[in-house]
Residue, then its C-alpha position, 0 to 999 in steps of 0.5 A: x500500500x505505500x507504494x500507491x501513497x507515493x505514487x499519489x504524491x508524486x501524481x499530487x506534485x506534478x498537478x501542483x508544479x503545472x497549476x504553478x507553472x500555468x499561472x506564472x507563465x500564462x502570458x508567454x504561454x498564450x502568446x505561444x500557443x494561441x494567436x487570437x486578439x485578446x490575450x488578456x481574457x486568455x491569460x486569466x484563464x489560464x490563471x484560473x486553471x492554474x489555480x484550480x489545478x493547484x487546489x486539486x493537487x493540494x487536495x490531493x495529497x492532504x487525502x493521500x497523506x490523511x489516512 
């Protein structure tokens, strides 16, 4: 059983890393990705997904590391 602890962990630190990297880098990513008129609406988007994808991984090891 604790191998699938370490797997969750490690699964939990990787959402974090890329919720973290979605919302410091939003700009550059759209501007790379995306070509559309208003980056603004896109980088706050991305922002929000980075956020949500931190909580989930957040949530993810607190569960993991609970029972």
């Amino acid at each position: 059983m604790e191998i699938g602890k370490a797997i969750l962990l490690l699964i939990g630190l990787i959402i974090i890393s890329i919720g973290v990297i979605f919302i410091y880098d939003a700009r550059v990513i759209i501007k790379k990705w995306f070509s559309f008129g208003d980056q603004n609406e896109g980088t706050s988007g991305f922002k929000i997904l980075g956020i949500i994808l931190s909580f989930i991984g957040v949530l993810i090891i607190f569960f993991n590391l609970k029972v």
